[in-house]
Backbone bond lengths (Angstrom), bond angles and torsions (degrees), N, CA, C in turn:
res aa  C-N    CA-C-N  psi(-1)  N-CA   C-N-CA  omega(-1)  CA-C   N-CA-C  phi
1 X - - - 1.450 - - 1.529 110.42 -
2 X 1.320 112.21 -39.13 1.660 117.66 -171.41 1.492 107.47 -75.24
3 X 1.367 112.43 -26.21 1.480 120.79 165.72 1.143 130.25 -56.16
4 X 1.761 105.24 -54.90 1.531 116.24 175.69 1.359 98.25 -81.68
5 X 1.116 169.50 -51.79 1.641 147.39 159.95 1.867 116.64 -27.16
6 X 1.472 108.59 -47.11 1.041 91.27 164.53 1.360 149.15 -94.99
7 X 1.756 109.05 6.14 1.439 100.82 155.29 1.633 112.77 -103.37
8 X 1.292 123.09 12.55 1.236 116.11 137.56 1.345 143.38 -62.69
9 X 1.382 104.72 -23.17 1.468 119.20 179.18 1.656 105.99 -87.44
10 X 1.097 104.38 -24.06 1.554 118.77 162.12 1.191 114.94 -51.68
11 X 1.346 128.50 -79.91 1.627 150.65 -151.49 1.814 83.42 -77.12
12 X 1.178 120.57 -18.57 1.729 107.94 -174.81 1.772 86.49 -86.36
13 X 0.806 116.14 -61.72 1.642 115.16 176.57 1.194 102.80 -5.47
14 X 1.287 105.19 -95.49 1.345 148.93 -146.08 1.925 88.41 -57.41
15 X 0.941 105.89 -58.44 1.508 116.66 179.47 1.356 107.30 -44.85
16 X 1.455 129.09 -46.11 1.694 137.40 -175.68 1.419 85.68 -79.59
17 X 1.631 146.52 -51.48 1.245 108.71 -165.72 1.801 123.99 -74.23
18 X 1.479 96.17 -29.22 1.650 96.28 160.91 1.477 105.23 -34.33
19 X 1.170 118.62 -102.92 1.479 131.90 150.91 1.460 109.90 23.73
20 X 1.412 123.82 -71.56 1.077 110.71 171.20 1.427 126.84 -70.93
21 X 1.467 125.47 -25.22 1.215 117.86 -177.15 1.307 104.26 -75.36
22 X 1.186 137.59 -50.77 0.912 138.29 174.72 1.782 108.76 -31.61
23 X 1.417 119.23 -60.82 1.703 102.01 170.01 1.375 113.73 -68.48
24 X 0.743 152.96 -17.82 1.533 156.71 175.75 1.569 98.54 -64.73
25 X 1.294 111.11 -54.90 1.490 118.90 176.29 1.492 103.97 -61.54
26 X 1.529 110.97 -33.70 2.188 89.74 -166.45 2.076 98.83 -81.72
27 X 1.720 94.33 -32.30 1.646 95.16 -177.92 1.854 130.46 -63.52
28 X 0.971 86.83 -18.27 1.123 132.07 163.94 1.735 122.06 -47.96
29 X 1.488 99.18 -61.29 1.290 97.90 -176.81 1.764 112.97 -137.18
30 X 1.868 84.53 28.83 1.484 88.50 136.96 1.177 122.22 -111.92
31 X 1.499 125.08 -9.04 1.450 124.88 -177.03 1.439 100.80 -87.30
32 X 1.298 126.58 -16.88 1.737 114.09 -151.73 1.134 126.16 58.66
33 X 1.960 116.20 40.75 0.996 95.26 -178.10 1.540 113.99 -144.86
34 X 1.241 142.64 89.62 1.154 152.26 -165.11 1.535 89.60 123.54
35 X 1.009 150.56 25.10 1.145 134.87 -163.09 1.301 129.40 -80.24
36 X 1.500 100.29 -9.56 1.763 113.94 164.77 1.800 105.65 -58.54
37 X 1.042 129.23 -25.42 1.446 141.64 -153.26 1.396 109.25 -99.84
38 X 1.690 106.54 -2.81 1.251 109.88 -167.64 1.669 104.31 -72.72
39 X 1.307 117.79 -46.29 1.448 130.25 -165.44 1.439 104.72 -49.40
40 X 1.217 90.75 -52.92 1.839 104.03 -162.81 1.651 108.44 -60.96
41 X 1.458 133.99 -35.94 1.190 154.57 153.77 1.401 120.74 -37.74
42 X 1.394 86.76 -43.73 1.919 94.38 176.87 1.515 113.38 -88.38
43 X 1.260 98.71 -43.28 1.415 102.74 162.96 1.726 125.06 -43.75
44 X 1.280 102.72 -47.93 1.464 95.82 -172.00 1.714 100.82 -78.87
45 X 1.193 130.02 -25.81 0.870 130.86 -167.41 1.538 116.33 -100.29
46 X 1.263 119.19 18.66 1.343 130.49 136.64 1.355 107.02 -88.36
47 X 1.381 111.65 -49.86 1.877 95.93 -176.35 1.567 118.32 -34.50
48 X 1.416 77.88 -56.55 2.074 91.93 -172.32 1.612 97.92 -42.86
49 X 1.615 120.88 -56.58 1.627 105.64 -154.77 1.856 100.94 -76.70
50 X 1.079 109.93 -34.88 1.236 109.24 166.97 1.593 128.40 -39.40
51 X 1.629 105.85 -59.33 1.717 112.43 146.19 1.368 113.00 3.62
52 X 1.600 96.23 -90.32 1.675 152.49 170.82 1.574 91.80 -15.08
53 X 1.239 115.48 -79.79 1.370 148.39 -131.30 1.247 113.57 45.19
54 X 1.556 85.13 79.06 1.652 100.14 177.74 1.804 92.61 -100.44
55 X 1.449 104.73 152.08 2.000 96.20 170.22 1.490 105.83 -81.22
56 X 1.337 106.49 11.49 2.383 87.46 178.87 1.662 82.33 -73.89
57 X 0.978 144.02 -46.24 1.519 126.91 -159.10 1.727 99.87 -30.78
58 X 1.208 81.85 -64.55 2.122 76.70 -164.76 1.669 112.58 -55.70
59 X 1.366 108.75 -29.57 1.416 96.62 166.93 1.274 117.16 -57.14
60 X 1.196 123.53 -45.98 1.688 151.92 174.86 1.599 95.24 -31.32
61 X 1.774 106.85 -73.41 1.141 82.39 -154.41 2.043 106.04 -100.13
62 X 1.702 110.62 12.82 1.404 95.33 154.19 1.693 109.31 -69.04
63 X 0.902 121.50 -25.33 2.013 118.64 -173.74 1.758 94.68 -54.56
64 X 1.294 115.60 -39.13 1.381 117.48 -143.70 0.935 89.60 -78.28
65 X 1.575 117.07 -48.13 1.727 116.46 -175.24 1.823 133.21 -66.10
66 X 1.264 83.83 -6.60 1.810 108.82 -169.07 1.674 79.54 -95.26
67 X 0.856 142.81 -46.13 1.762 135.47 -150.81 1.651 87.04 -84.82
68 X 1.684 125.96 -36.60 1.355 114.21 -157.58 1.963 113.03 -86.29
69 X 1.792 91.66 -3.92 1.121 108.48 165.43 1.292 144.28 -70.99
70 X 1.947 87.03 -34.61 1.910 107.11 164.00 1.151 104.84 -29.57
């Protein structure tokens, strides 16, 4: 039981930092500002939902491919 609580409390982690990169990534590139940093953010934060197998990954990484198009 103490196991499965704690890699649940894990995968919730991991899930909020997607989460955050993901705003870091949108604030990001509405301010213009760090915006080199954007990729790497999205990147990890498809990994994470991917992990998951959550489907934002593929949104994740069509975004990535639309930005490498700029």
């Amino acid at each position: 039981m103490l196991r499965a609580a704690t890699t649940l409390r894990a995968e919730e982690a991991t899930h909020y930092e997607a989460q955050a990169l993901v705003a870091l990534a949108d604030i990001a590139e509405r301010t213009g500002l760090r915006r080199a940093d954007v990729p790497g953010w999205l990147e990890r934060a498809a990994d994470i939902h991917e992990e998951g197998g959550s489907p934002l990954a593929s949104d994740l990484r069509a975004r990535l491919r639309a930005g490498e198009e700029e």
